[in-house]
N, C-alpha and C positions, 0 to 999 in steps of 0.2 A: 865903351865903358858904361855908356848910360842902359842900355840892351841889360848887362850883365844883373846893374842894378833892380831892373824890373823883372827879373827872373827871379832874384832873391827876397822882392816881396812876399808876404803868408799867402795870401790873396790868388796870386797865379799859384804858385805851386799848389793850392791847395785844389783848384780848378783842374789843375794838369792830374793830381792825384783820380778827382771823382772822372775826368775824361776817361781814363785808365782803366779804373773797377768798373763802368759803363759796359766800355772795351772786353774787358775780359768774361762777364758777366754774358754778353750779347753771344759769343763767341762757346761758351759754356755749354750756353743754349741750345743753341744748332747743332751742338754738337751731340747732344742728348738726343735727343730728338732725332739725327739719323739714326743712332744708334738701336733706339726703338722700333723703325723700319725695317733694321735689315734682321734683329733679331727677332720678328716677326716673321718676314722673309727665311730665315735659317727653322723658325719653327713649322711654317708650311712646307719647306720644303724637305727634312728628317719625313715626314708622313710619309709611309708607303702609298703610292697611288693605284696600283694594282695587286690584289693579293690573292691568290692562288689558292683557291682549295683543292684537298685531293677529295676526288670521286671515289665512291666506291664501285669495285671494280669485280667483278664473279674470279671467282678463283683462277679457275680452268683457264679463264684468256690471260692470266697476268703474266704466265713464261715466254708466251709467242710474242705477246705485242712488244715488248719492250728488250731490246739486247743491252744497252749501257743504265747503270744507277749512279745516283749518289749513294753512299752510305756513311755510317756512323766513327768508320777508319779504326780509331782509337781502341776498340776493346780487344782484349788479351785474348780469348778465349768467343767472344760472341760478336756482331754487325750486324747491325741494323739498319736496311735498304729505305727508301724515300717510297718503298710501296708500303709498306707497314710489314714489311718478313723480319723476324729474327731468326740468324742462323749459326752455327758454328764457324768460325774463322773458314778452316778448311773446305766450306759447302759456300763458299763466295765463286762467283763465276767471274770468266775474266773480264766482262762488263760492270762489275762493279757487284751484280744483282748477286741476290743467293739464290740459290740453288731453290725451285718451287718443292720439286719432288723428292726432296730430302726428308727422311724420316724425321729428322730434329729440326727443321724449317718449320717455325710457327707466324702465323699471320696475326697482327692484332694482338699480340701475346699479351697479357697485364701479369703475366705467372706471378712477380715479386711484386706486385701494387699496391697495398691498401686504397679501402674508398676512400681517401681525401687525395687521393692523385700522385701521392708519392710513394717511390719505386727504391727496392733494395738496388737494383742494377742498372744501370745510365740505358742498357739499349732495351733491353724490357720496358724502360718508362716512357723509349722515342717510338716504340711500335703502338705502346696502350696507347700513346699521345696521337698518332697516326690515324686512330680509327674514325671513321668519318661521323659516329656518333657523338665526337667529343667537340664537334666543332662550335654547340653553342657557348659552353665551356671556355673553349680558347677565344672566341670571341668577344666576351667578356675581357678576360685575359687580356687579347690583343688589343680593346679599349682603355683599360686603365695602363695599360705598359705602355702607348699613346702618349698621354700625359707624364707618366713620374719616367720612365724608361726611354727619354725619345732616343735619345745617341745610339743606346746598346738596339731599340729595334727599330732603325731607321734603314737600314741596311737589307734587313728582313723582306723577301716578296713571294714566299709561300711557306704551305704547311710545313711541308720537313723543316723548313730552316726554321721556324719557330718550335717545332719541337726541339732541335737541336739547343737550341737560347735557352728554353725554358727548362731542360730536363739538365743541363748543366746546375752545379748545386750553386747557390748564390747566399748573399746577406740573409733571403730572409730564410733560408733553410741552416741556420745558425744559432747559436743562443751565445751571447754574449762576447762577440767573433773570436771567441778560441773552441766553441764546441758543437758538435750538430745538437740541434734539437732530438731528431731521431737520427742515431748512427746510421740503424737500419735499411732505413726510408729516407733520402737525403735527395735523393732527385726526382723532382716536382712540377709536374707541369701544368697545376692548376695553382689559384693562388689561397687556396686553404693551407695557412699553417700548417706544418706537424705538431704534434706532440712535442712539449717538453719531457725530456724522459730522462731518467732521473740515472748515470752515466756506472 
């Protein structure tokens, strides 16, 4: 009974109290503090560590060397290979690759592109985006996507597939998320805005 009593002094409880918020304060802490770690650790490690440029390649050897592609899958009517070809659906070989010697196979194509980088047609914009002269371009590109983009290009470990990322139409190829900037021009693989254009 006497125990009980000194527990219901102000005095201890008020001791037991600051022991407490000490406690949990201390606990807080550390806890912060790993947190800081590993999300440093999760931001080195999103970095691509090796990334891939494509070489530019003479025409003439690009049928022989290579029998399987990735390509661009998704278009109706056009596909665009991981060499920079664009070609008709039906001019796809059974490796993936289009067709070199197809009359309508174009290399490097930018047909639908304006000069700020963006393309009336998704594989038009992955072949312009392809060309080995655009690499300082996507460099750039791939530096600031780095910081604001790490999630969407952490995954990322060469050209095509950053062209694929980029020439995808996104937030900033939008005006006010119900409308493209440029209908026309909507896929972009540089980070020059379009136009706002007037609907």
């Amino acid at each position: 009974m006497l125990a009980f009593k000194t527990f219901r002094r102000r005095w201890v409880l008020f001791l037991i109290l600051c022991l407490s918020f000490i406690y949990c304060l201390a606990s807080l802490y550390s806890q912060s503090k790993s947190m800081v770690v590993q999300d440093t650790d999760i931001r080195r490690s999103r970095m691509p560590k090796s990334f891939q440029w494509q070489a530019k390649v003479a025409e003439n050897n690009n049928s022989s060397r290579q029998n399987t592609c990735r390509n661009s899958v998704q278009g109706k009517a056009l596909i665009a290979d991981e060499r920079g070809y664009v070609c008709q659906r039906a001019d796809v070989q059974q490796g993936g690759c289009c067709h070199v010697y197809s009359p309508t196979t174009k290399h490097y194509a930018c047909d639908t592109c304006l000069l700020n980088g963006c393309c009336a047609i998704y594989e038009y914009c992955i072949s312009c985006c392809l060309d080995p002269e655009k690499r300082p371009l996507l460099e750039t590109v791939l530096g600031k996507a780095a910081v604001s983009f790490s999630l969407l290009y952490s995954s990322i470990s060469d050209h095509f597939e950053l062209c694929l990322a980029k020439c995808r139409t996104s937030s900033q190829s939008v005006h006010h998320e119900n409308s493209y900037r440029d209908p026309k021009a909507k896929h972009c693989y540089s980070d020059i805005l379009p136009d706002s254009r007037k609907l």
